[in-house]
N, C-alpha and C positions, 0 to 999 in steps of 0.2 A: 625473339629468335623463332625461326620455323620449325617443324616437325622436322622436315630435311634436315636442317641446320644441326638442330639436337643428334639425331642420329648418326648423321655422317660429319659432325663438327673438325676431324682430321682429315677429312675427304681429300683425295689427292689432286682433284679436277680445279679448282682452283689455284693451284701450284702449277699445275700444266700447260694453264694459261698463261703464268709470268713466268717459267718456261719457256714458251712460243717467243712473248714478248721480247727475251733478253736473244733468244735466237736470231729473232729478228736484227736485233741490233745490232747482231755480227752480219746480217746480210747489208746493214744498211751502210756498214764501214764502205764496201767494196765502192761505193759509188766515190768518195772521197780521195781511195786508194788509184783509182781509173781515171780522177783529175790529175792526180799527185803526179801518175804517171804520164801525161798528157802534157803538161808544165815540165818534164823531167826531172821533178824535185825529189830526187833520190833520196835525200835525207826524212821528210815527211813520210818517205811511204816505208823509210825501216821505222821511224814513231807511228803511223799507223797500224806498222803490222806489229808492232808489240801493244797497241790499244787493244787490236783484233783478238790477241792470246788470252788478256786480261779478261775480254769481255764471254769470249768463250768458256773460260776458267771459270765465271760466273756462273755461266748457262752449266757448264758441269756440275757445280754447290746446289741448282736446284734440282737436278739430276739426282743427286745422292738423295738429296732430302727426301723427294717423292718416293726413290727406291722404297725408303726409310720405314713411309708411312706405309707401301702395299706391304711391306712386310708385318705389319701389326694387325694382323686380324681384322680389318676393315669391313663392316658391309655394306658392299659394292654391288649396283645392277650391273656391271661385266666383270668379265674371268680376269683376276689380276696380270696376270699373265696377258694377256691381250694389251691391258691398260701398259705395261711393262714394254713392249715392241712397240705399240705405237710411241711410247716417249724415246727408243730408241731410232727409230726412223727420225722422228722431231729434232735428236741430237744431230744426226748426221748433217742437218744443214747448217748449222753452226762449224759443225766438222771442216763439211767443201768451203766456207767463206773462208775456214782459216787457211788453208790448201791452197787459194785462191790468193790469198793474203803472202804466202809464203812466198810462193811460185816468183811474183812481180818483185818480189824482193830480193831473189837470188842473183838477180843481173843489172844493168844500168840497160834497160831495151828502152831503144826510140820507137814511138809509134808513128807510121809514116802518114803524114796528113793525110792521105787521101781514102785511107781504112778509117780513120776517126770517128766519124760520123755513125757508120757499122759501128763500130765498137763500143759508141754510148749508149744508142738505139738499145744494142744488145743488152749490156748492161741495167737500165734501165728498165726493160722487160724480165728479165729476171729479177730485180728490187721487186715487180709486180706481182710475180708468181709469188714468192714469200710474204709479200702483204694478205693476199688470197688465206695463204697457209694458217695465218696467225688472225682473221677473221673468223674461220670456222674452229681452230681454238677458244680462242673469246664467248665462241657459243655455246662450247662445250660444257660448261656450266649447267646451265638452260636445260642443255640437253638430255641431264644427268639429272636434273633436277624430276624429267619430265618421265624418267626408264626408258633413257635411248626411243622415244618414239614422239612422236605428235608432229605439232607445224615444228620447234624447234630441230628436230630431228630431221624433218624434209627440208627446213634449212639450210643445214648441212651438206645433206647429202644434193641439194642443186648448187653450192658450194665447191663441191670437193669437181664436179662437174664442169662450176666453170673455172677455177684452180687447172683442172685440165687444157680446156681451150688456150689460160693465158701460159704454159707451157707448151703447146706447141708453136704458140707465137713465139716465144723463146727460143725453140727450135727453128722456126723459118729463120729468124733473125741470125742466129749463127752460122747457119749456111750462108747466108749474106755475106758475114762478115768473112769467112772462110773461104770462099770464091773470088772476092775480094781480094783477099790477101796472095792467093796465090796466082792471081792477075797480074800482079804488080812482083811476083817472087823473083825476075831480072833486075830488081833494084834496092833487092833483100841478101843480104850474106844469110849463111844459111842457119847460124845460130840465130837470129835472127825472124827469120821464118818460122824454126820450131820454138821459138816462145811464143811467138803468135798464137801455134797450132796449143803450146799450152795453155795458156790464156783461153783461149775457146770452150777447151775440153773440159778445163777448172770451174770456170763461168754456167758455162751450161750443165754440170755437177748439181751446181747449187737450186737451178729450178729442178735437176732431173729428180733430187732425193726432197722435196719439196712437194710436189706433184706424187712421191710414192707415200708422205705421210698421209695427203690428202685419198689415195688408194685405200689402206688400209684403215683410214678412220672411216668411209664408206662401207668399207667390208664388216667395220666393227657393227655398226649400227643397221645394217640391211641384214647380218647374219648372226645376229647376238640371240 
């Protein structure tokens, strides 16, 4: 065992990381939920969206636990309290996946063939911005290891960088899909339309609070 390891052996950074991971794994339902919906198999996407809750419900247990350990007197190279918002930022995107999960599950909505394509596209690029998210978690380790600085650290922070890039792709992408939609809104009833326009806003949620962990974990590491 390391010098590191001896001393920070409760260290919460390692938790944070499978954290990220199970986060992830709420982002990765939605791509499932977006065929489900695409098939109209109403029944898979209310089993999906009770998978989504379970897996969230998870991402919360490690939630607690990390609280757990900042709360025990830990020493840590940043202000607990920092470490504490960035894991809540981190939650929130498990939060909009399940938002996301909920939404499509309130209604029996057709998606009209000719938006599809936008809508996976979309999708799809958001699954990306959260892969992003949960790389420069994985490093966070490294990082910690290193006092928030060195290559590990400028890792990161060219990371959280391009985590930005693939959220504004995310963003072109919903405008896409959204102009789109209201192309075609003469062949949309209007309940109809506005689950589209929910779908969108829910979707694009999940890169937007994605994109703000990777904000904030830059800000940690540039101004620690």
């Amino acid at each position: 065992m390391s010098i590191f390891d001896k001393l920070f052996a409760e260290s919460p950074f390692r938790a944070l990381s499978d954290h990220a991971r199970k986060v992830h794994e709420c982002v990765e339902l939605v791509r499932p939920i977006v065929q489900a919906l695409f098939d109209g198999d109403y029944e898979k996407i209310l089993k999906l969206q009770d998978l989504m809750s379970k897996t969230e419900y998870e991402a919360d247990i490690i939630k607690t636990n990390i609280r757990n350990k900042l709360s025990a007197g830990l020493m840590l190279p940043v202000k607990k309290d920092d470490l504490s918002r960035y894991l809540a930022y981190q939650d929130d995107v498990a939060d909009a996946a399940e938002d996301f999960a909920v939404v499509v599950s309130l209604r029996k909505t057709q998606i009209h063939p000719d938006v599809r394509d936008e809508l996976q596209a979309f999708t799809e690029q958001v699954i990306q911005v959260s892969e992003k998210m949960l790389e420069m978690a994985e490093t966070l380790v490294l990082v910690a290891q290193s006092g928030f600085a060195g290559q590990h650290a400028e890792a990161v922070i060219k990371g959280t960088e391009r985590l930005g890039e693939e959220e504004w792709k995310a963003d072109k992408l919903q405008r896409r899909f959204a102009r789109h939609c209201y192309k075609i809104e003469d062949q949309l009833d209007p309940v109809t339309l506005m689950f589209y326009d929910k779908f969108c806003r829910t979707l694009s949620d999940i890169a937007n609070k994605a994109e703000n962990t990777g904000k904030f974990l830059h800000m940690l590491i540039v101004h620690r």
